[in-house]
Biotite code that builds the C-alpha atoms (Angstrom):
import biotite.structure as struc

atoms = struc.array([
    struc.Atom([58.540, -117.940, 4.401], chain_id="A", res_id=1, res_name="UNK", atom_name="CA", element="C"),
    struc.Atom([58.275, -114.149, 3.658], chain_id="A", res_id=2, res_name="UNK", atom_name="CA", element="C"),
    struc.Atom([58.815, -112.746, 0.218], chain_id="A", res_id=3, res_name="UNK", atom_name="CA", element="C"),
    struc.Atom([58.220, -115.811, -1.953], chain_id="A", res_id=4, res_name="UNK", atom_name="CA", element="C"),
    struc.Atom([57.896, -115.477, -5.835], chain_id="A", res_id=5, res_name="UNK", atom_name="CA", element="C"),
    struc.Atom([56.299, -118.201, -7.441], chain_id="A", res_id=6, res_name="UNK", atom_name="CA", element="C"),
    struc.Atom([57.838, -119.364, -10.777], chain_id="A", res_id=7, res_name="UNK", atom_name="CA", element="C"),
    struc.Atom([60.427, -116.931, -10.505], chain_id="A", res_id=8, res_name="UNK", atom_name="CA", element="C"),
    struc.Atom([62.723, -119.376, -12.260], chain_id="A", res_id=9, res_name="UNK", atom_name="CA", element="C"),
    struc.Atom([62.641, -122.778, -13.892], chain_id="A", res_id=10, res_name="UNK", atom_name="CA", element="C"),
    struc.Atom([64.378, -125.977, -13.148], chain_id="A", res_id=11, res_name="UNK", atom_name="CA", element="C"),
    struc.Atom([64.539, -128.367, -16.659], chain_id="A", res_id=12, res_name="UNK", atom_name="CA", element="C"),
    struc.Atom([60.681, -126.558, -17.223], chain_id="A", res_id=13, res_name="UNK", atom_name="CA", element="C"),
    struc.Atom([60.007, -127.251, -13.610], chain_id="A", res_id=14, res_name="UNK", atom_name="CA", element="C"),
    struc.Atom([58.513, -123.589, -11.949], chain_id="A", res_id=15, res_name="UNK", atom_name="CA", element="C"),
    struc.Atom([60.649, -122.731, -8.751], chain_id="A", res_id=16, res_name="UNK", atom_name="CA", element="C"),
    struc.Atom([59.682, -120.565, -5.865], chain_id="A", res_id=17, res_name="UNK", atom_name="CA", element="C"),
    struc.Atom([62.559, -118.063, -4.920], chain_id="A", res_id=18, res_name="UNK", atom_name="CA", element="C"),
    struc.Atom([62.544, -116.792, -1.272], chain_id="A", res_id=19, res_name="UNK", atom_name="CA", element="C"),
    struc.Atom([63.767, -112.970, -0.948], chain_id="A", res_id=20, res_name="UNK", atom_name="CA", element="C"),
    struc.Atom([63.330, -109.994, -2.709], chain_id="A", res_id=21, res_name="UNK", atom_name="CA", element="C"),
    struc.Atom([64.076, -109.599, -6.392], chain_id="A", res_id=22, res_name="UNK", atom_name="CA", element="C"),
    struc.Atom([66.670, -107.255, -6.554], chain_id="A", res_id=23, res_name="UNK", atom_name="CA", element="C"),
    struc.Atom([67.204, -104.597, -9.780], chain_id="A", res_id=24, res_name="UNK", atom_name="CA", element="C"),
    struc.Atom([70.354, -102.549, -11.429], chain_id="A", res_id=25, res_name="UNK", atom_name="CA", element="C"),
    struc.Atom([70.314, -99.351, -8.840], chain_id="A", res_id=26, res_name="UNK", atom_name="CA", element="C"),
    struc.Atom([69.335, -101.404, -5.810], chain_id="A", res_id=27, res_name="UNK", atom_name="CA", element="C"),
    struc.Atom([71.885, -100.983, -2.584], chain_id="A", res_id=28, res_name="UNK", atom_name="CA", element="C"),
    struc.Atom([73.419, -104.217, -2.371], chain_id="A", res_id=29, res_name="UNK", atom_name="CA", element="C"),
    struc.Atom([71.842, -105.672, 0.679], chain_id="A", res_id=30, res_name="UNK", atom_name="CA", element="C"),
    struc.Atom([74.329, -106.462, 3.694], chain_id="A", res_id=31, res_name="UNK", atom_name="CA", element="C"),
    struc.Atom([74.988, -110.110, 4.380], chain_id="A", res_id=32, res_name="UNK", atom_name="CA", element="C"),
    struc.Atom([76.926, -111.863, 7.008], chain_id="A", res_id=33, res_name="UNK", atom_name="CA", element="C"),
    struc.Atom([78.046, -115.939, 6.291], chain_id="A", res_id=34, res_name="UNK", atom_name="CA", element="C"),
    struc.Atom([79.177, -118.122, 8.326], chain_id="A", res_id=35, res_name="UNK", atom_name="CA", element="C"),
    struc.Atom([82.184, -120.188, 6.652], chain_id="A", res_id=36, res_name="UNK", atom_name="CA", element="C"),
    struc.Atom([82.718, -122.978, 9.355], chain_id="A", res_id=37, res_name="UNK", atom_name="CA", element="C"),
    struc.Atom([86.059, -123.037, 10.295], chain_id="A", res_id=38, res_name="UNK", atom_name="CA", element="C"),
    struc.Atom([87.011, -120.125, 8.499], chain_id="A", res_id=39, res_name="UNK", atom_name="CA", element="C"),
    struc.Atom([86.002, -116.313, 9.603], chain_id="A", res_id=40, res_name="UNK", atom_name="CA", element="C"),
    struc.Atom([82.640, -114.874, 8.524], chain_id="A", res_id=41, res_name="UNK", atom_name="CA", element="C"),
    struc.Atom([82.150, -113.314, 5.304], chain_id="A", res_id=42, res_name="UNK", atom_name="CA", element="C"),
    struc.Atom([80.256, -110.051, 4.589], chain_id="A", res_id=43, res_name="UNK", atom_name="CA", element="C"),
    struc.Atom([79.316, -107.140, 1.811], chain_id="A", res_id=44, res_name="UNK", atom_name="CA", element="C"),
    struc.Atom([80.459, -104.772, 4.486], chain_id="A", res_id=45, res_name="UNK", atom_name="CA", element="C"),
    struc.Atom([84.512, -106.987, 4.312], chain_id="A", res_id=46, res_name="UNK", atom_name="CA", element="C"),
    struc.Atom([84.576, -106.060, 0.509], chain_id="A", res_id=47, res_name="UNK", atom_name="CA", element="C"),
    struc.Atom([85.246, -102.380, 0.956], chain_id="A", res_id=48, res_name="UNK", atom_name="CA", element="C"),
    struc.Atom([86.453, -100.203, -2.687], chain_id="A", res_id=49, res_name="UNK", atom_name="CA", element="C"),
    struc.Atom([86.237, -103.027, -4.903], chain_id="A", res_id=50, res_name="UNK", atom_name="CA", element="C"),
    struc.Atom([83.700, -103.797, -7.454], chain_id="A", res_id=51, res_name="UNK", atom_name="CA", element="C"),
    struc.Atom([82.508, -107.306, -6.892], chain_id="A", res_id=52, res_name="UNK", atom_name="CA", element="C"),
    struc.Atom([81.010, -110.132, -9.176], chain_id="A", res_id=53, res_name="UNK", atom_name="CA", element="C"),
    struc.Atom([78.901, -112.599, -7.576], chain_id="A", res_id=54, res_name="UNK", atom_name="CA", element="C"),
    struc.Atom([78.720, -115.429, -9.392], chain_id="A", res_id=55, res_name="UNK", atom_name="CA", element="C"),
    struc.Atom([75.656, -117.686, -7.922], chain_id="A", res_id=56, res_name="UNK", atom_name="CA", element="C"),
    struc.Atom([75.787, -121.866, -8.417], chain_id="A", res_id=57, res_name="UNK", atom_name="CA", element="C"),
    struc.Atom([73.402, -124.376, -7.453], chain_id="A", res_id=58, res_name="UNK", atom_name="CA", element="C"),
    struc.Atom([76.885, -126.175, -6.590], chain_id="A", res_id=59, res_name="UNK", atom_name="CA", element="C"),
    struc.Atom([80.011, -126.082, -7.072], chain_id="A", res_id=60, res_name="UNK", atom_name="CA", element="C"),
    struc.Atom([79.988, -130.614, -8.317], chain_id="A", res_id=61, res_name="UNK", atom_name="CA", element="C"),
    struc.Atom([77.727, -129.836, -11.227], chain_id="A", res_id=62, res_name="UNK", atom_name="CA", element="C"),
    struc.Atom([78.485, -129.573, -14.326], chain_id="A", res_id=63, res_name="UNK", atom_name="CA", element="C"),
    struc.Atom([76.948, -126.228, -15.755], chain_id="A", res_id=64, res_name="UNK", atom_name="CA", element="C"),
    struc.Atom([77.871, -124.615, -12.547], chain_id="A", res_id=65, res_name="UNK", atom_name="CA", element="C"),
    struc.Atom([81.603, -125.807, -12.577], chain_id="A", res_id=66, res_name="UNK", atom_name="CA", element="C"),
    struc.Atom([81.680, -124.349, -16.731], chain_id="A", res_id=67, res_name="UNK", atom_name="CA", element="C"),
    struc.Atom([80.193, -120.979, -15.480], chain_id="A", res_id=68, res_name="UNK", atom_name="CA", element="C"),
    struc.Atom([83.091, -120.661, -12.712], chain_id="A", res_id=69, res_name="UNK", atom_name="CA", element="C"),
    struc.Atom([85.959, -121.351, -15.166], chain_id="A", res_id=70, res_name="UNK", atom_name="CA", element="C"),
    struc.Atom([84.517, -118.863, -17.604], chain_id="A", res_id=71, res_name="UNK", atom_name="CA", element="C"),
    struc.Atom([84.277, -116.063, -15.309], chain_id="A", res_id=72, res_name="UNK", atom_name="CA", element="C"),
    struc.Atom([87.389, -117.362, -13.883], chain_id="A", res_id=73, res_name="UNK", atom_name="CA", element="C"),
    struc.Atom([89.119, -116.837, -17.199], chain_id="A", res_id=74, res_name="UNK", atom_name="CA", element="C"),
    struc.Atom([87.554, -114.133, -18.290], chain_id="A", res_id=75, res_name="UNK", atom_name="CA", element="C"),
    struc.Atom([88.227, -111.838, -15.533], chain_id="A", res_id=76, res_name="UNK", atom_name="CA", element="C"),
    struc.Atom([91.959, -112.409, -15.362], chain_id="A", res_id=77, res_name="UNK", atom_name="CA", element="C"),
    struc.Atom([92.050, -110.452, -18.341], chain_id="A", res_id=78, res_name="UNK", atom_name="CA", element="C"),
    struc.Atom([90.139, -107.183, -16.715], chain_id="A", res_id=79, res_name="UNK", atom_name="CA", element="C"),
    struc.Atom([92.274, -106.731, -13.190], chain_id="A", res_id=80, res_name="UNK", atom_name="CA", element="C"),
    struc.Atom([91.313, -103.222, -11.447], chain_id="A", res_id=81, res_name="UNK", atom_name="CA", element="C"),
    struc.Atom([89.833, -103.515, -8.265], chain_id="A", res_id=82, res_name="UNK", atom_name="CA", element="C"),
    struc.Atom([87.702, -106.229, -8.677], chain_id="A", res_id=83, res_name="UNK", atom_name="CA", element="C"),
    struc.Atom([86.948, -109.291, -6.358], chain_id="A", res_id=84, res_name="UNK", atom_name="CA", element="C"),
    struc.Atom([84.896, -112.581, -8.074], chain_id="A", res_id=85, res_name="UNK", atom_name="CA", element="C"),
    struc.Atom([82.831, -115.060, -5.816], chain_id="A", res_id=86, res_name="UNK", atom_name="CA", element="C"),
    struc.Atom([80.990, -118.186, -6.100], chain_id="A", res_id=87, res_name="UNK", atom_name="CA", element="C"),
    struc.Atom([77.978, -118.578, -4.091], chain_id="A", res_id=88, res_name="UNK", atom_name="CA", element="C"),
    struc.Atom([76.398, -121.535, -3.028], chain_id="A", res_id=89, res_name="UNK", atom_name="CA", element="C"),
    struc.Atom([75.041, -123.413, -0.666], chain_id="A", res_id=90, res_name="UNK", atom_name="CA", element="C"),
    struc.Atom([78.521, -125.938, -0.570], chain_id="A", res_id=91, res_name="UNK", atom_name="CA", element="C"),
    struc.Atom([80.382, -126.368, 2.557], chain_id="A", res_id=92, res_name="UNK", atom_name="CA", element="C"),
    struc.Atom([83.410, -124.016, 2.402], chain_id="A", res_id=93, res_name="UNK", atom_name="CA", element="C"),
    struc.Atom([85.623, -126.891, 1.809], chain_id="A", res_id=94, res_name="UNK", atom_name="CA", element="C"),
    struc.Atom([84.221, -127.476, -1.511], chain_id="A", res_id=95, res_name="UNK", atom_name="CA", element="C"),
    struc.Atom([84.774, -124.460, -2.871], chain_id="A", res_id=96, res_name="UNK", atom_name="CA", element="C"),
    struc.Atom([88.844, -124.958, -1.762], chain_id="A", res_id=97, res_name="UNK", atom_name="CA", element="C"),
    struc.Atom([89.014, -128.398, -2.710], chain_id="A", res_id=98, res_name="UNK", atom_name="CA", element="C"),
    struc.Atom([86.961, -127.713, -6.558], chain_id="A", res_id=99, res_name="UNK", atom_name="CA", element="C"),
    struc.Atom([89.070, -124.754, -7.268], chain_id="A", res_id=100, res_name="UNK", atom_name="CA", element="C"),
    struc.Atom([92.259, -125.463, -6.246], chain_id="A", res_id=101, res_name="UNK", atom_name="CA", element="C"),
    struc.Atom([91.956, -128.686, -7.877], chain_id="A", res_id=102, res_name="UNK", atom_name="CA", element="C"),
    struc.Atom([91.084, -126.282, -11.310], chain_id="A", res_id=103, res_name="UNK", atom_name="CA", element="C"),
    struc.Atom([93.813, -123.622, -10.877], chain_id="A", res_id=104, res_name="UNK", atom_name="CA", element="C"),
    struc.Atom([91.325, -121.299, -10.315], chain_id="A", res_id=105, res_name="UNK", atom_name="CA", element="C"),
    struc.Atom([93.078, -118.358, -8.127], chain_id="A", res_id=106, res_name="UNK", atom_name="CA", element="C"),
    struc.Atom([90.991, -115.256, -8.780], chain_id="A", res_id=107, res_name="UNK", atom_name="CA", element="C"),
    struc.Atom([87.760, -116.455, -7.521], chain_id="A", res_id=108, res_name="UNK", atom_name="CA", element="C"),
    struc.Atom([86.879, -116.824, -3.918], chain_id="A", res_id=109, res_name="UNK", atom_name="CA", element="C"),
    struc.Atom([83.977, -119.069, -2.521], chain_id="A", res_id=110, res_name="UNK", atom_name="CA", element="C"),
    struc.Atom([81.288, -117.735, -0.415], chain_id="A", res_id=111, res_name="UNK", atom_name="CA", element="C"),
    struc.Atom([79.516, -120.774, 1.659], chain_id="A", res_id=112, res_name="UNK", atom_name="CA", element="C"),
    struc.Atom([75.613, -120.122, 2.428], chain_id="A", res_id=113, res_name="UNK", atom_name="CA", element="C"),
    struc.Atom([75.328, -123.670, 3.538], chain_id="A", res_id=114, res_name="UNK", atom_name="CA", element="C"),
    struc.Atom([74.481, -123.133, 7.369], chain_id="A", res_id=115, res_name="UNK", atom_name="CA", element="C"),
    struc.Atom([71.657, -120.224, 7.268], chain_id="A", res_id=116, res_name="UNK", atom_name="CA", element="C"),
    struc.Atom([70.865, -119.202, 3.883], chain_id="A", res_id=117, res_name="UNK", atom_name="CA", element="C"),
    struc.Atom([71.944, -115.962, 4.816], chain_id="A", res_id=118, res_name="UNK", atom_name="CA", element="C"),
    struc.Atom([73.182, -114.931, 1.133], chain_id="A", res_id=119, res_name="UNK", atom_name="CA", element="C"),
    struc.Atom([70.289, -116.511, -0.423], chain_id="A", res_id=120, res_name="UNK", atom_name="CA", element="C"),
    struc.Atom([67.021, -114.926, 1.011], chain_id="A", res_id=121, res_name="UNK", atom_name="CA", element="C"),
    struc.Atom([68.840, -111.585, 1.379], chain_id="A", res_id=122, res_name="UNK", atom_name="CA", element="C"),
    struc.Atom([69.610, -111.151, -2.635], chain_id="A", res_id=123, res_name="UNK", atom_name="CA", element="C"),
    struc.Atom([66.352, -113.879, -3.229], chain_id="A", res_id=124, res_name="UNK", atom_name="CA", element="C"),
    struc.Atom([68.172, -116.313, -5.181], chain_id="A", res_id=125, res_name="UNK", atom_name="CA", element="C"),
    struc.Atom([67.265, -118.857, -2.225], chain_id="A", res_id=126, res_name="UNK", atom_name="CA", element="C"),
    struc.Atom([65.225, -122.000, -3.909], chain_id="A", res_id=127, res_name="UNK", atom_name="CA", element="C"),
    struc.Atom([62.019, -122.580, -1.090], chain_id="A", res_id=128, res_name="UNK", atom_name="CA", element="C"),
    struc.Atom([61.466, -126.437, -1.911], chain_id="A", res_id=129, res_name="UNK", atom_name="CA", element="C"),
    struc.Atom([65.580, -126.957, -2.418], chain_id="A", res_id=130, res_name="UNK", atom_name="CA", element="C"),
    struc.Atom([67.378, -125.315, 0.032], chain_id="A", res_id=131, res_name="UNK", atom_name="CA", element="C"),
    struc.Atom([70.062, -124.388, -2.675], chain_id="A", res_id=132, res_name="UNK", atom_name="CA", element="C"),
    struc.Atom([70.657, -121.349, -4.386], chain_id="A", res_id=133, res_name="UNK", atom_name="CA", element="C"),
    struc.Atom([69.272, -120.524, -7.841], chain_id="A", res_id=134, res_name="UNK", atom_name="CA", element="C"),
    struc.Atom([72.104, -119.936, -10.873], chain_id="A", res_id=135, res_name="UNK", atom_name="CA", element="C"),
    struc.Atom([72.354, -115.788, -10.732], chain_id="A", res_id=136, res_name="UNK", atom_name="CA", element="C"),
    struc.Atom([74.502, -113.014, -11.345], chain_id="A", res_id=137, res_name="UNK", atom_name="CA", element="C"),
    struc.Atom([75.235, -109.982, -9.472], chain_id="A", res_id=138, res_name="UNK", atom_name="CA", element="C"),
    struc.Atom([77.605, -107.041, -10.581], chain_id="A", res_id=139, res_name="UNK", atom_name="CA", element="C"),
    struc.Atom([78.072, -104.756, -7.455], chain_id="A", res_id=140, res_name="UNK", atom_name="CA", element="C"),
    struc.Atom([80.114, -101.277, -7.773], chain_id="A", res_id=141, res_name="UNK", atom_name="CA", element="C"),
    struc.Atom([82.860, -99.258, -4.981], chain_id="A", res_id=142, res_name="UNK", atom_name="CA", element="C"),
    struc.Atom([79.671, -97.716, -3.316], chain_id="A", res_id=143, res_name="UNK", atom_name="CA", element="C"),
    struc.Atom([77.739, -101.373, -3.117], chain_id="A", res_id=144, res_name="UNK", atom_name="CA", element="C"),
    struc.Atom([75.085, -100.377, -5.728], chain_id="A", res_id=145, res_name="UNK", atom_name="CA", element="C"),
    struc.Atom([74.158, -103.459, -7.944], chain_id="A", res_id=146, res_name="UNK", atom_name="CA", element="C"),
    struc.Atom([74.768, -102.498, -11.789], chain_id="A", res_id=147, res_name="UNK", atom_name="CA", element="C"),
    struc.Atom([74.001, -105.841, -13.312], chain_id="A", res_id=148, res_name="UNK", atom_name="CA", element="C"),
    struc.Atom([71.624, -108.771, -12.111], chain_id="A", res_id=149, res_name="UNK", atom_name="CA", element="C"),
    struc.Atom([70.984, -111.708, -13.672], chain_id="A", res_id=150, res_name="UNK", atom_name="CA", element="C"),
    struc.Atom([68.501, -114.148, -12.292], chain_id="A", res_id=151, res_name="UNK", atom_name="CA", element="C"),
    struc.Atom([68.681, -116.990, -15.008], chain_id="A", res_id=152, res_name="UNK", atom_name="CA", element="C"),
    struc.Atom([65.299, -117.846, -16.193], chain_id="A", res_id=153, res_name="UNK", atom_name="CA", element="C"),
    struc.Atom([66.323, -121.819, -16.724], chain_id="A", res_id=154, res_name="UNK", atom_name="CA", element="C"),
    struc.Atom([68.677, -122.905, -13.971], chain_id="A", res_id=155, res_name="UNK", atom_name="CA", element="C"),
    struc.Atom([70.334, -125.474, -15.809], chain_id="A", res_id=156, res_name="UNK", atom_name="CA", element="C"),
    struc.Atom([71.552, -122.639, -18.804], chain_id="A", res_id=157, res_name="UNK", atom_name="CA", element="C"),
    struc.Atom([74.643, -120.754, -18.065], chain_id="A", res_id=158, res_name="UNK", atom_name="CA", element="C"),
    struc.Atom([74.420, -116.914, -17.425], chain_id="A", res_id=159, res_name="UNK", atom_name="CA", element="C"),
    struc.Atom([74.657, -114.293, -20.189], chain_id="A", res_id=160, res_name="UNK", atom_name="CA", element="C"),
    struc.Atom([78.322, -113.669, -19.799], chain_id="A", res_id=161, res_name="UNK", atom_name="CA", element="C"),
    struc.Atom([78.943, -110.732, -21.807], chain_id="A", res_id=162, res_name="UNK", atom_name="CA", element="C"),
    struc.Atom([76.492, -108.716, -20.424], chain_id="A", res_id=163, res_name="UNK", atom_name="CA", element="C"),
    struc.Atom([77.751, -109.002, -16.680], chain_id="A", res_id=164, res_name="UNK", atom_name="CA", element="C"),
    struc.Atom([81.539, -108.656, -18.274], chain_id="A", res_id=165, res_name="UNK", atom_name="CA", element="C"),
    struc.Atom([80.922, -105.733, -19.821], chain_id="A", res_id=166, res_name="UNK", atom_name="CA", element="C"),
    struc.Atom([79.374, -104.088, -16.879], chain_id="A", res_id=167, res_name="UNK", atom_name="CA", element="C"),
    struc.Atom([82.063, -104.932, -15.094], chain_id="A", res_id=168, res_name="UNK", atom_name="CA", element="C"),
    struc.Atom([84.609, -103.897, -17.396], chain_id="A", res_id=169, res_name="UNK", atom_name="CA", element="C"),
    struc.Atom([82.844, -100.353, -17.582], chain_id="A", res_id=170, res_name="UNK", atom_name="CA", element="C"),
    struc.Atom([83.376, -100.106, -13.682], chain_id="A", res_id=171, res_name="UNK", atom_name="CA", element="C"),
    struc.Atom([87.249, -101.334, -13.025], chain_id="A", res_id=172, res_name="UNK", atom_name="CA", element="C"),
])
C-alpha cells in the first residue's frame, strides 16, 4: 500500500503501520465518501457550515473506545453552536445505532468505514496489518481546515480531551 508509516502508533507497545498521509493543524480536510450499507453515503462535502469533531475508535464494543464516545458525548452537549460529532470506525453502521442508542447518546453520529477503508487511508488513521482504524482525533472548522489532530501515540489510552475541546470551543 502507498503512504505507509512505520511505527506511527503503538498497540499495548506493539509498533503499528498506519496507511495514509499524516495529516497536521492547517491541512484541508481531505474529501471522503462512505458507504453506510443500507443507509445513504456519507461525505466531508454533506457537512457543509458546521465545525466537525471526528472522533476515531478501533470499535465501537471496546472498552476504551466506548469511554472516549461518552466523554465527548457529554462534553459537547454543553458547547452547542454549529457543531456536528462522529465516531469513526471500521463497525458496520448498525453498531454504531444499536451501541448508542442503547447509551442515550443523541449528539453523536456514526460514520461506518467498514466496506472500503475510505475514511481511514484518506486521513491515515487506517491500521495496514488490522484493517481497523487507529484511536485519533480530528477537529475540522466551517471552511474544512483541520485545527486539531490527534493521532494517539498508544491506541489503547484515551485521547487528550481538553485539548480537542478547547479547540473546538474556540471555533463554535
Amino acid at each position: 500500500m502507498s503512504n505507509e508509516r512505520e511505527a506511527a502508533v503503538t498497540l499495548k507497545g506493539n509498533p503499528i503501520t498506519l496507511v495514509g498521509p499524516e495529516l497536521k493543524v492547517g491541512d484541508k480536510a481531505p474529501d471522503f465518501v462512505c458507504d453506510q450499507g443500507l443507509a445513504p453515503t456519507i461525505s466531508l462535502s454533506d457537512m457543509v457550515g458546521k465545525v466537525k469533531i471526528f472522533n476515531v475508535l478501533l470499535s465501537i464494543s471496546t472498552p476504551v473506545c466506548q469511554a472516549q464516545t461518552r466523554k465527548f458525548n457529554e462534553e459537547l452537549s454543553t458547547i452547542g453552536g454549529d457543531l456536528e460529532a462522529y465516531i469513526v470506525s471500521s463497525d458496520l453502521p448498525m453498531s454504531h445505532k444499536t451501541w448508542c442508542g442503547a447509551e442515550g447518546i443523541e449528539l453523536i453520529k456514526g460514520i461506518a468505514d467498514y466496506k472500503d477503508n475510505v475514511f481511514g487511508s484518506t486521513y491515515g488513521v487506517l491500521m495496514k496489518d488490522h484493517k481497523l482504524l487507529c484511536r485519533a482525533v480530528f477537529v475540522i472548522d466551517k471552511e474544512n481546515i483541520i485545527r486539531h489532530v490527534e493521532y494517539v501515540s498508544e491506541i489503547s489510552q484515551e485521547p487528550d480531551y481538553d485539548k480537542a475541546l478547547s479547540v473546538i470551543k474556540g471555533l463554535v
